[in-house]
C-alpha positions as CSV (number, residue, x, y, z in Angstrom):
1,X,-11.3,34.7,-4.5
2,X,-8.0,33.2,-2.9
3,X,-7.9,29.4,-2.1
4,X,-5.3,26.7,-0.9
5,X,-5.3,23.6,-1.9
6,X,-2.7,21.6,0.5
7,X,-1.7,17.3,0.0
8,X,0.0,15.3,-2.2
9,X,2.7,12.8,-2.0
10,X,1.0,10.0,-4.2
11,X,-1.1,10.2,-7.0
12,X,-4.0,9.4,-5.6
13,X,-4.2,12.9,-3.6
14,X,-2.7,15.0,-6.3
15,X,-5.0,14.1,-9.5
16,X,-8.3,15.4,-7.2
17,X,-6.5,18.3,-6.1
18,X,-5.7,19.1,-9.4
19,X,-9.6,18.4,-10.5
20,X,-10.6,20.2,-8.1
21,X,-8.8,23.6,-8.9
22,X,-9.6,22.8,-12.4
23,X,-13.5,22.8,-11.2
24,X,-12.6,26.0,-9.4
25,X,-11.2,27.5,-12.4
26,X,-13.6,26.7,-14.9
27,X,-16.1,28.5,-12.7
28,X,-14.5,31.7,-11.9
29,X,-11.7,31.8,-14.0
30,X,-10.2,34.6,-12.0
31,X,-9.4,32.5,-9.0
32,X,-6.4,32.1,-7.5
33,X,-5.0,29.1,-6.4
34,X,-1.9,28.1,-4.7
35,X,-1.1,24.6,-3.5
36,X,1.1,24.0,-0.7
37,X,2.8,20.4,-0.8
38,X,6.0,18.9,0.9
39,X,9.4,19.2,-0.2
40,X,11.2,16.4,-2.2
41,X,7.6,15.1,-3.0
42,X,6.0,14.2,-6.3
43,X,3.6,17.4,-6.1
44,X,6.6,19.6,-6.3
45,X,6.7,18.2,-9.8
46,X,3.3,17.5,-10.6
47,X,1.4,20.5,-10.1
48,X,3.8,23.2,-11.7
49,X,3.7,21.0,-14.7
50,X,0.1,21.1,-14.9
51,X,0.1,25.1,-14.5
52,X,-0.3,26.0,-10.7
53,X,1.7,27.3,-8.3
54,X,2.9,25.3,-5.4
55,X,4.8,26.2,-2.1
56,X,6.8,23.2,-0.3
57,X,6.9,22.7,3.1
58,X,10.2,20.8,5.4
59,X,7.7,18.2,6.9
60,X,7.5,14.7,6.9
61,X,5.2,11.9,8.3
62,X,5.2,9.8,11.0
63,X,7.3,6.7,10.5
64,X,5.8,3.4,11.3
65,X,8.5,1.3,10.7
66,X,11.4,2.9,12.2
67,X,10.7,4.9,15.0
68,X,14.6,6.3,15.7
69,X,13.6,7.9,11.8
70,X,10.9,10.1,14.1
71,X,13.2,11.8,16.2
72,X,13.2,14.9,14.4
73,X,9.5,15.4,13.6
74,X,8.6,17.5,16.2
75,X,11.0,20.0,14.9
76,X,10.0,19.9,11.3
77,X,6.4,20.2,12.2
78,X,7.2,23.4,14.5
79,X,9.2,24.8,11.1
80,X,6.3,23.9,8.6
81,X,3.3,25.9,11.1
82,X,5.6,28.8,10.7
83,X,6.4,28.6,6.7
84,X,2.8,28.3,6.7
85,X,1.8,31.0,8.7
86,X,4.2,33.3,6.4
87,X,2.7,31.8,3.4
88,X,-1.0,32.7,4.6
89,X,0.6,35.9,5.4
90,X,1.6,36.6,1.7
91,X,-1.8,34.6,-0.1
92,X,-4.5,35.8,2.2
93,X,-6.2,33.2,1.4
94,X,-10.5,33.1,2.0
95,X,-10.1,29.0,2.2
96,X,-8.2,26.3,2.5
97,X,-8.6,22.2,0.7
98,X,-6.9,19.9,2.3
99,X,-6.8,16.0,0.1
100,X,-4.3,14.2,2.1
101,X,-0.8,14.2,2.5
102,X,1.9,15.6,5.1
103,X,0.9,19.4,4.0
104,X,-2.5,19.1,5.4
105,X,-2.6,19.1,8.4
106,X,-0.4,22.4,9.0
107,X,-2.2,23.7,6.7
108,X,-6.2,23.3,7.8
109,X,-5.2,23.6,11.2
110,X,-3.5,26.5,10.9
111,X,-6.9,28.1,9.1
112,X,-9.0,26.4,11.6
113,X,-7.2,28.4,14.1
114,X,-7.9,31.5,11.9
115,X,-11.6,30.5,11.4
116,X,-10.8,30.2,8.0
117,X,-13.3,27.7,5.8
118,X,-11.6,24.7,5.5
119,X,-12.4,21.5,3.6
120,X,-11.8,17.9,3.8
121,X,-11.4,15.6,0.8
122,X,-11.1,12.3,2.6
123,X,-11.1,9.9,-0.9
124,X,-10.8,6.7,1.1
125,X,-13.6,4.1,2.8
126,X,-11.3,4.2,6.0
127,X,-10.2,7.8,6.7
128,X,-6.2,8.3,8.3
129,X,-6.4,9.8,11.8
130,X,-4.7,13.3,10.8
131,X,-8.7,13.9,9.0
132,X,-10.4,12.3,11.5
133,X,-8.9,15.1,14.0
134,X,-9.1,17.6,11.6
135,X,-13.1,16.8,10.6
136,X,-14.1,18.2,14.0
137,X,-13.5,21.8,13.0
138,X,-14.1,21.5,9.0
139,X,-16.4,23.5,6.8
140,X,-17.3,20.6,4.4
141,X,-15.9,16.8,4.6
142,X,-16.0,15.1,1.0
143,X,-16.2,11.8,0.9
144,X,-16.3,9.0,-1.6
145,X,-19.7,6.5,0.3
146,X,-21.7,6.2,2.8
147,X,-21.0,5.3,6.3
148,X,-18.5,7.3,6.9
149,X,-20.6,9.2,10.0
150,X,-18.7,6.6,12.3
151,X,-15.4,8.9,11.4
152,X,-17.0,12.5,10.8
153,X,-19.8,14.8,12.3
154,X,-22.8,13.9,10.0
155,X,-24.0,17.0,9.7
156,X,-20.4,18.2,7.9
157,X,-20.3,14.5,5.2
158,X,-21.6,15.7,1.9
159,X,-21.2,12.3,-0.2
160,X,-19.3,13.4,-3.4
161,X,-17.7,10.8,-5.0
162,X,-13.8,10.7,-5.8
163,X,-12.9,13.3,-8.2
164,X,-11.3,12.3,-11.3
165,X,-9.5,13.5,-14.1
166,X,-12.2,14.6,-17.5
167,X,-9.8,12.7,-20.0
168,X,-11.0,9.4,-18.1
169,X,-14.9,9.9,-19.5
170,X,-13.4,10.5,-23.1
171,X,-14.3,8.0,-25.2
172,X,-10.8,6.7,-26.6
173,X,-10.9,3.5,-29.5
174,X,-9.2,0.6,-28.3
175,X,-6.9,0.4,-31.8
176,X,-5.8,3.8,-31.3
177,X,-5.1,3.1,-27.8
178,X,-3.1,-0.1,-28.7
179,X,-1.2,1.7,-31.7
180,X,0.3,4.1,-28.7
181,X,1.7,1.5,-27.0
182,X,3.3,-0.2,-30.1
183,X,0.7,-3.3,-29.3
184,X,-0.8,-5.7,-31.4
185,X,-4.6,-5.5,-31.6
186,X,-5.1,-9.2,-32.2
187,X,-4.1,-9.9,-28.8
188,X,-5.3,-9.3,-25.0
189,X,-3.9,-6.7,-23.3
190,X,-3.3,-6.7,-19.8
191,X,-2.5,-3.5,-18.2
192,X,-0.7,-3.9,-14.6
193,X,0.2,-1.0,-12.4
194,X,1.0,-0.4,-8.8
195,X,-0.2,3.1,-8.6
196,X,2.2,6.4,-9.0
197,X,5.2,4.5,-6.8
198,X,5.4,1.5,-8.0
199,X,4.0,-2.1,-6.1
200,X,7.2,-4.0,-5.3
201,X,5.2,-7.4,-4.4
202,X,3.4,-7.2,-7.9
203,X,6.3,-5.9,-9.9
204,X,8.7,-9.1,-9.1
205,X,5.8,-11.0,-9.4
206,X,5.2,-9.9,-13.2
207,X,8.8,-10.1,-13.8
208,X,9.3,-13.9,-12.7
209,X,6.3,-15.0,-14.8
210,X,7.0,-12.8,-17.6
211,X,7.0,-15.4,-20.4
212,X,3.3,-16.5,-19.3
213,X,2.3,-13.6,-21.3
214,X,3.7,-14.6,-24.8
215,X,2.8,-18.4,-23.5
216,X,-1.1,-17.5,-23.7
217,X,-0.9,-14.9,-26.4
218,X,-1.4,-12.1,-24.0
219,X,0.4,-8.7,-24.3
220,X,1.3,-6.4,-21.4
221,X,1.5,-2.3,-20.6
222,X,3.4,-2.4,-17.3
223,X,3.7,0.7,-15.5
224,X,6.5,-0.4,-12.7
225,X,7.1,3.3,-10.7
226,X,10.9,4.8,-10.8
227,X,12.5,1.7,-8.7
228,X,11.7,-0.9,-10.8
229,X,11.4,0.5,-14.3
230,X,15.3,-0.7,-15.2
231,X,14.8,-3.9,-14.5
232,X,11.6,-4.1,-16.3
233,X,12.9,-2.3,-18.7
234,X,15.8,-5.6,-19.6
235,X,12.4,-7.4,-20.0
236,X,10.9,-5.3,-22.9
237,X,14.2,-5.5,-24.5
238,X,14.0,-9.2,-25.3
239,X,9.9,-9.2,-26.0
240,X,8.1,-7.6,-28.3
241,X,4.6,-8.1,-26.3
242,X,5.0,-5.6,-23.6
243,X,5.2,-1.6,-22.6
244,X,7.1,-0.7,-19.8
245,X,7.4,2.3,-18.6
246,X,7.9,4.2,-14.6
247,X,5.4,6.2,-15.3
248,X,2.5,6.8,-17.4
249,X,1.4,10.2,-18.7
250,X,-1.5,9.3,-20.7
251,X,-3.3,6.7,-18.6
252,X,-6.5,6.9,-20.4
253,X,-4.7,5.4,-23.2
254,X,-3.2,1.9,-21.1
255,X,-7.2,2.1,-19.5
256,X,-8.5,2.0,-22.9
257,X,-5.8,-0.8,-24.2
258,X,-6.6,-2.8,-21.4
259,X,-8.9,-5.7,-21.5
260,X,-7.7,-6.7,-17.6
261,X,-6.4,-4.2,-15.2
262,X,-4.3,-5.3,-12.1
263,X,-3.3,-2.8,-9.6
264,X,-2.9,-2.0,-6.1
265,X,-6.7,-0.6,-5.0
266,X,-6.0,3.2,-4.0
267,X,-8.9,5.5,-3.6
268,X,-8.5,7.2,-6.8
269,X,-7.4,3.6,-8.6
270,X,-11.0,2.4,-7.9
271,X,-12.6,5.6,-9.0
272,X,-11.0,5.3,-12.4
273,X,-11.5,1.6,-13.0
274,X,-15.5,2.2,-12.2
275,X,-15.7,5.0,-15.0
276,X,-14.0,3.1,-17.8
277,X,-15.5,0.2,-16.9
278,X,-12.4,-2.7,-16.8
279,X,-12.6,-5.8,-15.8
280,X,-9.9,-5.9,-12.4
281,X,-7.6,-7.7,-10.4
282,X,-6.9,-5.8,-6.9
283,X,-3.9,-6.2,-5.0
284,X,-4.1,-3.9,-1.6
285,X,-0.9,-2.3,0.0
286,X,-1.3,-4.5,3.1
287,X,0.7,-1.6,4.4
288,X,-2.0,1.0,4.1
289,X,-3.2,2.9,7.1
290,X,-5.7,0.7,9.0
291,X,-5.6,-1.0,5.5
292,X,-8.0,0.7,3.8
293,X,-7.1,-0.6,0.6
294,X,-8.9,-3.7,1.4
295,X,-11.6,-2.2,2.5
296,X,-11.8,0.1,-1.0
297,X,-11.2,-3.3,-3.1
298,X,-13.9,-5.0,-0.9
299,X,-16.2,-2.2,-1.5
300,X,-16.1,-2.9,-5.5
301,X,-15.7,-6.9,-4.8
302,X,-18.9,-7.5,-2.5
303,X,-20.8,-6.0,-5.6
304,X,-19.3,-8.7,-8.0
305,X,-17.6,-5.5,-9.9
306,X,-13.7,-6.7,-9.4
307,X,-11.7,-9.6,-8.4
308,X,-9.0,-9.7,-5.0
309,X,-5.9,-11.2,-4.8
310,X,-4.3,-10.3,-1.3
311,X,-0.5,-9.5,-1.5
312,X,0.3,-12.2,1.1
313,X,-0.6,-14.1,-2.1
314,X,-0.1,-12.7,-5.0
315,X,2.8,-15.0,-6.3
316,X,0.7,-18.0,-6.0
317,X,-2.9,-16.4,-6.5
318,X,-2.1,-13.5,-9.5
319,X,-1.6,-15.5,-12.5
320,X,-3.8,-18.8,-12.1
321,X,-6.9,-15.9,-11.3
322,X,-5.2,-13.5,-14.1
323,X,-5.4,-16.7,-16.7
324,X,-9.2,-17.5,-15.3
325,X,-10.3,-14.2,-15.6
326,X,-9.2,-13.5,-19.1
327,X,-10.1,-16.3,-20.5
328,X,-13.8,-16.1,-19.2
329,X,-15.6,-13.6,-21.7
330,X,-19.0,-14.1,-19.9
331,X,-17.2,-13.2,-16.1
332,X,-15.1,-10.3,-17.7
333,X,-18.2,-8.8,-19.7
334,X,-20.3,-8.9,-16.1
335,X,-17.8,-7.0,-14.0
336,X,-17.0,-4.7,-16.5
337,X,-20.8,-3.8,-16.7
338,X,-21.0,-3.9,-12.5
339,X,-17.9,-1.7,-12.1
340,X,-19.5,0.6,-14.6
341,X,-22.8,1.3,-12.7
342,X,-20.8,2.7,-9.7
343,X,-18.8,5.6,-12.0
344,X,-18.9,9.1,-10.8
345,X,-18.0,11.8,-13.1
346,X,-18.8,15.0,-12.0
347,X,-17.8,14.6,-8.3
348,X,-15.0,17.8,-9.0
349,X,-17.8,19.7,-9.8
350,X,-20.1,19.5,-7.0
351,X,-16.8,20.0,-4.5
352,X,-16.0,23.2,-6.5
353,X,-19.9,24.5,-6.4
354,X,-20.0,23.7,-2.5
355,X,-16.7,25.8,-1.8
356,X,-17.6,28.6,-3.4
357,X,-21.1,28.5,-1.9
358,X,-19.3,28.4,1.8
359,X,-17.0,31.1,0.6
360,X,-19.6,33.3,-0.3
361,X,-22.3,32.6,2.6
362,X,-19.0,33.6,5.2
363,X,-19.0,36.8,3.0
364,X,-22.3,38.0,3.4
């Protein structure tokens, strides 16, 4: 059994993608797998270093904020249908994943065209239009809730869940946690993040009121992505209550330092703070297609299971919730127990049982 697994560019599409193949793996270990991402994207990285394959295609998005920038995608989306084609060619493949990204779209329509299966992991409340368009001629859409009929053909939803990575469910002790990050465990920790590239509105937030923390005997683990980690990094020169880092390779550990997360509210963001159960702060990209950050946070915040701070706001609004929120056991304790009843865990696992069950009913 051959299978492509296409997407990437953040985080937050290439953690599933690499549960899922993990899924896949663990239940016929001889599967192949090949992942086709975009060139100069994190994915080129991210999935050779966690032991698959990838091909990279010349494609790029559609820019929304300079449109003279989207002269030339036309061309590259001509080259990338042929570098796909030639990489079908080679695989063979018997279906095709597709979990957001530029890669997808080549990719599943190509193997629509072929009558390949093909199958949709859409992780957000508010799916982009390149899924939308692609749903109409999927095998299987994946999705995280319900309602989301009004953007796919019912009869192809199957309600999953976002899939996660296993070390999240681990149960990790908050001292060892602590002692990884060089923190003290007589203090709070708050654990800020903007998701894999950084959250520039947040980040110069945190750095302007920097010496609140020490102020209110709070520490900090402050993941800043690549463009802001030198500066950030000046800040944990001079303190010895914060971690700062670009990027963080063992994130159960800051999850399970944490006693207050803040972080933009990406699909995959949400999923994780819901299965360890944190108190959180959300901060959407207001820049989000059709914002569906929002709409994620507001998902979790209509159940009293986080807090929102909207990023037209968060230099006035962060810190005097941040401060509130901390320093209210009772209201931490109660959204760390409502968060916690909407966890999925095994959501990689039911995507993996449902390709290879359309795989092998195409076969017979």
């Amino acid at each position: 059994m051959k299978i492509i697994i296409a997407g990437g560019g953040t985080g937050g599409h290439i953690f599933p993608a690499l549960a899922i193949a993990n899924a896949l793996k663990n239940k016929i270990p001889e599967i192949e797998i090949l992942f086709v991402g975009a060139k100069g994207k994190m994915e080129m990285e991210k999935i050779p270093a966690a032991g698959y394959e990838i091909e990279g295609l010349d494609i790029a998005g559609y820019n929304r904020s300079s449109l003279i920038k989207n002269i030339g995608l036309p061309f590259k989306l001509i080259k990338s249908f042929l570098q796909v084609r030639k990489i079908f060619k080679s695989f063979k493949p018997d279906a095709v994943v597709g979990v957001g990204g530029y890669s997808t779209f080549p990719v599943l329509r190509f193997a629509q065209g072929k009558e390949i299966p093909s199958f949709i992991h859409e992780s957000n409340s508010l799916p982009g239009k390149s899924n939308i368009m692609l749903g109409k001629r999927a095998t299987r859409i994946f999705v995280p809730s319900e309602g989301m009929e009004n953007y796919f053909p019912l009869q192809k939803i199957m309600i999953t869940g976002n899939p996660i990575r296993k070390v999240f469910s681990k149960k990790i002790e908050k001292q060892d946690a602590l002692q990884f990050f060089g923190l003290k465990p007589e203090l709070k920790t708050v654990f800020v993040m903007g998701g894999s590239l950084g959250a520039k509105s947040i980040n110069e937030t945190i750095e302007e009121n920097i010496d609140v923390f020490k102020k209110n005997n709070l520490q900090l683990i402050w993941q800043t992505g690549k463009n802001f980690s030198e500066t950030a990094a000046k800040q944990e020169e001079e303190r010895t209550n914060i971690w700062t880092n670009a990027f963080i390779d063992k994130m159960e550990n800051a999850y399970a330092a944490a006693d207050v997360v803040v972080a933009r509210s990406g699909a995959m963001t949400v999923a994780e703070i819901c299965v360890v159960g944190k108190p959180a702060i959300f901060v959407p990209y207001p820049f989000a297609a059709e914002d569906h950050q929002t709409v994620n946070a507001m998902s979790l915040v209509n159940k009293k299971a986080a807090l929102i701070v909207p990023d037209k706001k968060v230099k006035n609004e962060l810190f005097p919730c941040l401060l509130q929120l901390i320093n209210d056991e009772p209201m931490m304790k109660n959204l760390g127990n409502n968060v916690s009843e909407l966890k999925n865990i095994n959501a990689d696992e039911i995507i993996a049982a449902e390709i290879i069950k359309q795989i092998n009913n195409k076969a017979q």
